[in-house]
N, C-alpha and C positions, 0 to 999 in steps of 0.2 A: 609274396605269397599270393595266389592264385585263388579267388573263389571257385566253389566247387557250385558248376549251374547247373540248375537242377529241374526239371518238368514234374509238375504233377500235374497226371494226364486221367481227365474226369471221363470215364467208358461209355457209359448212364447213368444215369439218375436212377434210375428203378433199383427198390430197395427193398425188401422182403420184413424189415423194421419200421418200427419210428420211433429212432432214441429221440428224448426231450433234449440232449444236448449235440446233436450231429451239428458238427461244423458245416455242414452245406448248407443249413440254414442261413448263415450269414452272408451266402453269396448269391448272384442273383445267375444264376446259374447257365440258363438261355443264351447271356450276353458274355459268356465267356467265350473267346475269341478260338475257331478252331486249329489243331496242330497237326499237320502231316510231315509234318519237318522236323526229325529228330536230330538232326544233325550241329554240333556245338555244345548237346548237353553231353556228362558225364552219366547224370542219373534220370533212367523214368520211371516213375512213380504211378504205375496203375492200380487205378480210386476207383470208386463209384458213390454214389449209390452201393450196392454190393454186385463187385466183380463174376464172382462166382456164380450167379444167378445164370450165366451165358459161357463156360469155362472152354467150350468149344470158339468160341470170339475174342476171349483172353486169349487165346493161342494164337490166333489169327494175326490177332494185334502183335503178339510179341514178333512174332514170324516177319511182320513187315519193317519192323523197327531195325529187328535182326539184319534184314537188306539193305536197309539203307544209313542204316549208322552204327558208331562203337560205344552208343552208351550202354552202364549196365543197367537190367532190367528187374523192376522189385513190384511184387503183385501185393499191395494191400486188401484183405481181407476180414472179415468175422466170419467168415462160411468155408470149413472144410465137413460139410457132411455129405460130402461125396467124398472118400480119402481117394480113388483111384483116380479119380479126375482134378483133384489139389492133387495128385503129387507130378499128373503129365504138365499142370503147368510150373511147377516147382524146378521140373525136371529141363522146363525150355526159358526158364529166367534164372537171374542170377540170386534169386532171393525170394523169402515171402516172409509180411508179417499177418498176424494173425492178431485179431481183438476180442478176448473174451467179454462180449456185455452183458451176457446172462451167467447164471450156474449151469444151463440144459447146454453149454456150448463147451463145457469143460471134458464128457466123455468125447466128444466127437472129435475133437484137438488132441487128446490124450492118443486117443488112435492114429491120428494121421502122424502126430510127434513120431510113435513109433516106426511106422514105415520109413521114415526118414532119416534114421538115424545111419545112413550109409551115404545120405546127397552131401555133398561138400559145395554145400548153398549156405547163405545168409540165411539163419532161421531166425525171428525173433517174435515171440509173443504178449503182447501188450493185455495185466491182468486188469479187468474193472474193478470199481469199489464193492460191488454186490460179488464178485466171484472168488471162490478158495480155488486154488490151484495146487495139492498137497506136493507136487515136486515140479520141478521146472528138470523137465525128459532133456537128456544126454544131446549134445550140439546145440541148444538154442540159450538165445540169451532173454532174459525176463527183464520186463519193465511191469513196474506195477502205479498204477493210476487210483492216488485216495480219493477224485472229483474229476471228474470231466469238466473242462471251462469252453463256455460259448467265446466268439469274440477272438480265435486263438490267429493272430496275424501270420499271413507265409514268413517262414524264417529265411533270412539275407540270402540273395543267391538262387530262390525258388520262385518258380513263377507256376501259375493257375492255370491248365487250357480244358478244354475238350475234342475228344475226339469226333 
């Protein structure tokens, strides 16, 4: 059996939050080694900071990946309050996940949910401890999070760059 290798690819750092538990706190971030080379992974994993902040440079990026390699492409986010701009990039990756860490982020996902309900993309939304989510919308799959943990290691297979 074959590991499934895996990029999570750090966009920037610039963040429009400061959760007390962001995992990028644990890394020293500057000296993550850069990636233009997507070639050999199956999956990349576009992180930030928050993505979304630049959705016209998510594109850009997926668009180069697209060129030069076959892996598939998944935008991690908290930020679709743009729904027309999360759904062009929904619409040019293979997936997106979405991080509910507030309550105030639960209308703005409720919306974009629905516009999506025709992508035949990976949807998946990840609930925080502080947020109610009263239905989990038609095609996505929910994970629900009762603590956030610092200290959280890359799982086997996964490796840390920046663009």
């Amino acid at each position: 059996m074959t590991t499934v290798k895996k990029l999570r690819l750090l966009l920037w750092e610039e963040c429009n939050r400061t959760c007390p538990y962001c995992v990028n706190q644990q890394w020293d971030l500057s000296a993550l080694p850069k990636c233009r080379d997507f070639n050999g992974f199956d999956e990349v994993m576009l992180t930030g900071g928050e993505p979304m902040l630049h959705p016209e440079r998510v594109l850009d990026v997926i668009r180069y990946i697209r060129k030069t390699a076959l892996a598939k492409i998944y935008v991690y986010t908290a930020n679709v309050y743009d729904p027309l701009m999360a759904l062009q990039v929904l619409a040019a990756a293979d997936g997106i996940t979405v991080t509910l860490h507030e309550p105030c982020d639960v209308s703005p996902f409720q919306l974009f949910a629905q516009a999506t309900e025709t992508f035949d993309r990976s949807k998946r939304v990840v609930v925080g401890p502080d947020v109610f989510l009263p239905s989990i919308p038609v095609g996505w799959l929910e994970k629900r999070i009762e603590k956030f943990v610092l200290d959280c290691p890359l799982p086997q297979g996964e490796i840390f760059r920046r663009w």
